[in-house]
Backbone as a chain_set.jsonl record, in Angstrom:
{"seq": "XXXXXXXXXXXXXXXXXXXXXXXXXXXXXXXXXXXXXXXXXXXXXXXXXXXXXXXXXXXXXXXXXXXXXXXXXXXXXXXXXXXXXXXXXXXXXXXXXX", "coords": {"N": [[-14.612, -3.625, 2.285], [-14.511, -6.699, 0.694], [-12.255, -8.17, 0.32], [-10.409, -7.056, 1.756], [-11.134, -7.758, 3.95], [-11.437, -10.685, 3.564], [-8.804, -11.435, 3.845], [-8.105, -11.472, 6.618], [-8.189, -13.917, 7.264], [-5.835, -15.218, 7.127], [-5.097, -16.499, 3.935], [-3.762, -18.477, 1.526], [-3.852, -18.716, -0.727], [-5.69, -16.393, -3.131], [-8.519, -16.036, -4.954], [-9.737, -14.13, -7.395], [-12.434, -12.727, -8.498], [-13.976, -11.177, -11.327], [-13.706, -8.745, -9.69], [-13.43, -6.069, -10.472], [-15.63, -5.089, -11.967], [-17.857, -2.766, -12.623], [-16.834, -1.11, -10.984], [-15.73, 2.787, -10.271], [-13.548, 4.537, -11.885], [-11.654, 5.728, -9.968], [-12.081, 3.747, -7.228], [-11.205, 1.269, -9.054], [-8.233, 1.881, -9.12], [-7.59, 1.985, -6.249], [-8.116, -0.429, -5.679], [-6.256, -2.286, -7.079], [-4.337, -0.838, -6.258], [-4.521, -2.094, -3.32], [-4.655, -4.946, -4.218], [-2.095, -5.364, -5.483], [-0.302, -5.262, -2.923], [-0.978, -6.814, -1.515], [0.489, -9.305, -2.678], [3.256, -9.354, -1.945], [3.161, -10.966, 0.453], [3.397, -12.712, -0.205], [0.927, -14.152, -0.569], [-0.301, -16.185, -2.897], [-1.989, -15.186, -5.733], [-5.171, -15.334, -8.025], [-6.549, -14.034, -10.6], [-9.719, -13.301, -11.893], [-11.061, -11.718, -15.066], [-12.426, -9.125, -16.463], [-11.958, -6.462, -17.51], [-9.473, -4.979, -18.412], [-7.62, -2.625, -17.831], [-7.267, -3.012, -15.534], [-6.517, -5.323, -14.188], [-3.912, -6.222, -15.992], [-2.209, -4.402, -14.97], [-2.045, -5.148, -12.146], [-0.957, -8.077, -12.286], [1.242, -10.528, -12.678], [1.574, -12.721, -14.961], [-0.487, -13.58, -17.084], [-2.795, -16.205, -18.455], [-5.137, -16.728, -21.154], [-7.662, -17.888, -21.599], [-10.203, -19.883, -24.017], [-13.517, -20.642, -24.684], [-13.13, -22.735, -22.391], [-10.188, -23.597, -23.083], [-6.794, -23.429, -22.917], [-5.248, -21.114, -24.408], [-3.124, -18.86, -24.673], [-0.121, -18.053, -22.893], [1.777, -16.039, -20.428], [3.742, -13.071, -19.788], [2.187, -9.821, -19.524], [2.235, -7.937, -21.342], [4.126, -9.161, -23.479], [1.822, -10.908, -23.67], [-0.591, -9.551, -25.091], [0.672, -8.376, -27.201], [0.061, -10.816, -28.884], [-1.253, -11.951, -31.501], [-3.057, -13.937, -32.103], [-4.433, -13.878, -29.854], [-5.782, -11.136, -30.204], [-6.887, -11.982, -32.022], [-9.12, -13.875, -30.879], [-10.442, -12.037, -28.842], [-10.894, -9.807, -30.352], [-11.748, -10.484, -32.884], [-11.519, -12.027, -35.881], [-11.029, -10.055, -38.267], [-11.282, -7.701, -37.354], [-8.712, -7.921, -36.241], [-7.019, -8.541, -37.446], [-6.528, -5.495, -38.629], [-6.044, -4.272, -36.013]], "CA": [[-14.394, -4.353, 1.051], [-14.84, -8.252, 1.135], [-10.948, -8.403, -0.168], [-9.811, -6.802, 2.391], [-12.314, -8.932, 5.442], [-10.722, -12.277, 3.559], [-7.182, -11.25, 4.232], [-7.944, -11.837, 7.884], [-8.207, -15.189, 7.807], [-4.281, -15.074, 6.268], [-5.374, -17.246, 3.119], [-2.035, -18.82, 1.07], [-4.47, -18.668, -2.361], [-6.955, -15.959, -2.953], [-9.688, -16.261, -6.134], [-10.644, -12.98, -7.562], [-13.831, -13.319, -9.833], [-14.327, -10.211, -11.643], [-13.541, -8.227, -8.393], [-13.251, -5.176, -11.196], [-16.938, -4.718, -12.349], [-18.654, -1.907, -12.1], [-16.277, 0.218, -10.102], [-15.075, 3.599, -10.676], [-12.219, 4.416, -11.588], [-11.032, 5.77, -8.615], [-12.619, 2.694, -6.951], [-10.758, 0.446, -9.859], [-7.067, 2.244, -8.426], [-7.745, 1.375, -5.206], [-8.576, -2.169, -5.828], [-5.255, -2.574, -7.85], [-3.386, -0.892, -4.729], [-4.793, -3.36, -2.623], [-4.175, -6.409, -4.758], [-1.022, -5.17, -5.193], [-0.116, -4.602, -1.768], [-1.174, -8.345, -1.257], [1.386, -9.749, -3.378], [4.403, -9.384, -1.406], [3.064, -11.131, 1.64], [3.407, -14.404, -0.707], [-0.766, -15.198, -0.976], [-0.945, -16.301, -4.761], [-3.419, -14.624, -6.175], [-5.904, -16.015, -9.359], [-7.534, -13.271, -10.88], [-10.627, -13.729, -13.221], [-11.24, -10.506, -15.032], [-11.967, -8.463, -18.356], [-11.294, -5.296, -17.181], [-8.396, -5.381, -18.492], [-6.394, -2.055, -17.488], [-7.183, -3.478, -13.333], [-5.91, -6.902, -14.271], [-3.062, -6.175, -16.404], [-1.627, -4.007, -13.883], [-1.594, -5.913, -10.889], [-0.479, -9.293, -11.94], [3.135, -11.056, -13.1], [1.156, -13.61, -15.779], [-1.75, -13.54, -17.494], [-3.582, -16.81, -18.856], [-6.06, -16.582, -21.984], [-8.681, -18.856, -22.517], [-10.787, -19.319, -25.226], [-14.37, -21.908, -24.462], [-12.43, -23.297, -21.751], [-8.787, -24.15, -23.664], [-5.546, -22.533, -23.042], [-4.546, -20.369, -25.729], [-1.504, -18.014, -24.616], [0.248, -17.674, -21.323], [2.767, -15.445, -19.933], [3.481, -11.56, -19.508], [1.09, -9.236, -20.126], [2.633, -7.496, -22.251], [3.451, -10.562, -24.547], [0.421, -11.494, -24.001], [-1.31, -8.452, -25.657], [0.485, -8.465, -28.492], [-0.465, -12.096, -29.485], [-2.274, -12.122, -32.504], [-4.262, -15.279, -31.614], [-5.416, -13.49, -28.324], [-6.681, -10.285, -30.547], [-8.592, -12.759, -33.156], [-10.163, -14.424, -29.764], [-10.99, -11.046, -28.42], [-11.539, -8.725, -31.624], [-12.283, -11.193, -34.168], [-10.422, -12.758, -37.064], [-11.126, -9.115, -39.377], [-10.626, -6.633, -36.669], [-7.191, -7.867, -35.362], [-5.661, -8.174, -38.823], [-6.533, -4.204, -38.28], [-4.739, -3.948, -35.025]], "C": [[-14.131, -5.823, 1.4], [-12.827, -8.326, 0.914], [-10.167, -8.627, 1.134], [-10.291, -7.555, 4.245], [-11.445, -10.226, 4.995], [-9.494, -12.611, 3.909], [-7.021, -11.845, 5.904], [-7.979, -12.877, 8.356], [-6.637, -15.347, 7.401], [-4.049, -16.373, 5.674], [-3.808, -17.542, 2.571], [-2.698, -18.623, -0.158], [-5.94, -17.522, -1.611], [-7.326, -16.045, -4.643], [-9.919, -14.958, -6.112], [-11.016, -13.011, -9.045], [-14.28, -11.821, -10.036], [-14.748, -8.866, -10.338], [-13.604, -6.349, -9.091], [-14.619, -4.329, -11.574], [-17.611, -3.738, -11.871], [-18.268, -0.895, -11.275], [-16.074, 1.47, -10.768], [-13.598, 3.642, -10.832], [-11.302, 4.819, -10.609], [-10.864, 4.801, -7.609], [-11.586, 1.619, -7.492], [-8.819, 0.834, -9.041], [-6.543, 1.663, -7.215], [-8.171, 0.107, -5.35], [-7.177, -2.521, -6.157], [-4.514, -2.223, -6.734], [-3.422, -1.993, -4.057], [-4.339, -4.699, -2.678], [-2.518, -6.114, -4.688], [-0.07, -5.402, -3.953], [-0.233, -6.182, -1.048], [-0.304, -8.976, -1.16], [2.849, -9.867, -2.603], [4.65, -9.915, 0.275], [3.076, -12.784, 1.281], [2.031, -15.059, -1.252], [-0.41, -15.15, -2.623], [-2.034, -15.943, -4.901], [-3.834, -15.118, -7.711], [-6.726, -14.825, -9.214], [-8.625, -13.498, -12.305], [-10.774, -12.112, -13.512], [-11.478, -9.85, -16.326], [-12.044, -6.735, -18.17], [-10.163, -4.931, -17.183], [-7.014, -4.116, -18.227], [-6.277, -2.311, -15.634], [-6.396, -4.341, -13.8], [-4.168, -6.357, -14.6], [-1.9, -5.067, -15.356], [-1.251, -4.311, -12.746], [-1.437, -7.259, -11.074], [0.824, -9.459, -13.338], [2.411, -11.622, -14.558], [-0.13, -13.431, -16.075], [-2.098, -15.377, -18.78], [-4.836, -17.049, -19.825], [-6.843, -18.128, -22.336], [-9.872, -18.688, -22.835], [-11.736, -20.614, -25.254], [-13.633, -23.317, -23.653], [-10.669, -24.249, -22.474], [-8.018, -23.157, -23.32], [-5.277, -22.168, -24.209], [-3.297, -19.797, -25.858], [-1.277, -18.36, -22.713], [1.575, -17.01, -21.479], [2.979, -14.006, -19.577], [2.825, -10.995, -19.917], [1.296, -8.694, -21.253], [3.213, -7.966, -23.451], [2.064, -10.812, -24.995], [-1.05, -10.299, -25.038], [-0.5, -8.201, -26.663], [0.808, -9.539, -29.512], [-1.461, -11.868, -30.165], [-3.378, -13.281, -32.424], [-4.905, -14.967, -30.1], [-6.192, -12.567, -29.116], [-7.7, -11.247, -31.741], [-9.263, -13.377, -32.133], [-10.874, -13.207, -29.21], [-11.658, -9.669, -29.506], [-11.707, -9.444, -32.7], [-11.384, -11.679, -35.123], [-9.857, -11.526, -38.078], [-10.456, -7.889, -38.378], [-9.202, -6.712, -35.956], [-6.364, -7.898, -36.115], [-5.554, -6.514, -38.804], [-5.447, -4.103, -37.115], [-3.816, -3.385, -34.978]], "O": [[-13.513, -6.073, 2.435], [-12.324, -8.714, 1.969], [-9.573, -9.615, 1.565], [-9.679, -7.674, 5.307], [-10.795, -10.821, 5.855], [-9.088, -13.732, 4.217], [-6.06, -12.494, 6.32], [-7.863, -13.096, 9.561], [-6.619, -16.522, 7.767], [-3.329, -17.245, 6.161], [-2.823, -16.983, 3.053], [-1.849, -18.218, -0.953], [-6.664, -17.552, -0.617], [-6.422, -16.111, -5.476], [-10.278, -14.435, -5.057], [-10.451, -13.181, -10.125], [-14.864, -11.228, -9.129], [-15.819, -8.275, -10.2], [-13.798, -5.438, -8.286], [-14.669, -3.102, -11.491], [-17.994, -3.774, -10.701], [-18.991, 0.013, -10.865], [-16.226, 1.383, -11.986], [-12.715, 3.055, -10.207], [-10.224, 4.245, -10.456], [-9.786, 4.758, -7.017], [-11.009, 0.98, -6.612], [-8.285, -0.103, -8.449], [-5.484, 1.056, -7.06], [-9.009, -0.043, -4.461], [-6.761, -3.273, -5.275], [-3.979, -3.144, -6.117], [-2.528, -2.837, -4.11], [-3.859, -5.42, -1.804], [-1.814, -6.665, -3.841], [1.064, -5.789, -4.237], [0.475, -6.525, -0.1], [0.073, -9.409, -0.071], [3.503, -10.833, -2.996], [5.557, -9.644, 1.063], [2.878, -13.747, 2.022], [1.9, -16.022, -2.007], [-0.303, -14.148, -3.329], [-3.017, -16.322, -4.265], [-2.944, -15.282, -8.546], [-7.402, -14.512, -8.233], [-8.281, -13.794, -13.45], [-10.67, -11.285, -12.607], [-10.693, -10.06, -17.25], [-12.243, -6.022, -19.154], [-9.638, -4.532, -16.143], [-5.82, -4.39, -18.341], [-5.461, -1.897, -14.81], [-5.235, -3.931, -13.795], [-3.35, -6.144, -13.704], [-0.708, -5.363, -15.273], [-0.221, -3.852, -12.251], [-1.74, -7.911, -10.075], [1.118, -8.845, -14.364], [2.705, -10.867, -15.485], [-0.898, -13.093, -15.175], [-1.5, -15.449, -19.854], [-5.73, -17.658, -19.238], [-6.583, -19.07, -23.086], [-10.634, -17.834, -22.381], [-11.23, -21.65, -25.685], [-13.57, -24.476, -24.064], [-10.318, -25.394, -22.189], [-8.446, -22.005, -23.378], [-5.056, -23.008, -25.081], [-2.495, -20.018, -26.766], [-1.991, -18.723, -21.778], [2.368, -17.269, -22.384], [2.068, -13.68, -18.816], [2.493, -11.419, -21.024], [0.554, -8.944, -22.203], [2.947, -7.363, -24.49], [1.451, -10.89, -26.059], [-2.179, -10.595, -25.427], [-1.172, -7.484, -27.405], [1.471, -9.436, -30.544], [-2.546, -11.591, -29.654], [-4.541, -13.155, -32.807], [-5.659, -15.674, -29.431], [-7.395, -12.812, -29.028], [-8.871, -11.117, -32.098], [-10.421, -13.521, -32.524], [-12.086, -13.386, -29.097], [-12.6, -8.893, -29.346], [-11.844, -8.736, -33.698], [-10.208, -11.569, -34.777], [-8.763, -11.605, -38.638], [-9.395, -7.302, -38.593], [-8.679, -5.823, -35.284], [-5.207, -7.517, -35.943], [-4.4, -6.12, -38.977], [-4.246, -3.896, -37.284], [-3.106, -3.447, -33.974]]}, "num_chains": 1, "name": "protein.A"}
């Protein structure tokens, strides 16, 4: 896994760009271990991602933007139940549903 090859250079920032895509979910577990498992060795990690039960699981903060603008920031769990994140992600009609 490339993740785990970049570690060996012992980066202080790692970038992960939809590192989620297309896995299984077994696959998706193990990825989240991993990242996880990262985290406590200090590298900051930036995750890009819309896979959102990988993401939301392995990181402190989450960041929403919306045609490049900041919209929300902070815990995930804040951050998911921001009504101005579900009208960016489910629409203006489907998040008054929500």
């Amino acid at each position: 896994m490339q993740v785990t090859r970049s570690m060996a250079t012992a980066p202080w920032l790692r970038l992960l760009d939809e590192i989620a895509r297309g896995l299984t979910d077994a696959e998706c577990h193990s990825l989240i271990d991993l990242t996880l498992s990262i985290k406590p060795s200090g590298v900051t990690i930036i995750w890009i991602e819309h896979v959102l039960h990988a993401l939301l699981r392995g990181v402190d903060r989450v960041m929403v933007l919306d045609f490049g603008q900041k919209t929300a920031e902070g815990p995930p769990d804040t951050i998911l139940q921001s009504p101005e994140v579900a009208a960016i992600y489910l629409g203006p009609e489907e998040s008054a549903d929500a």
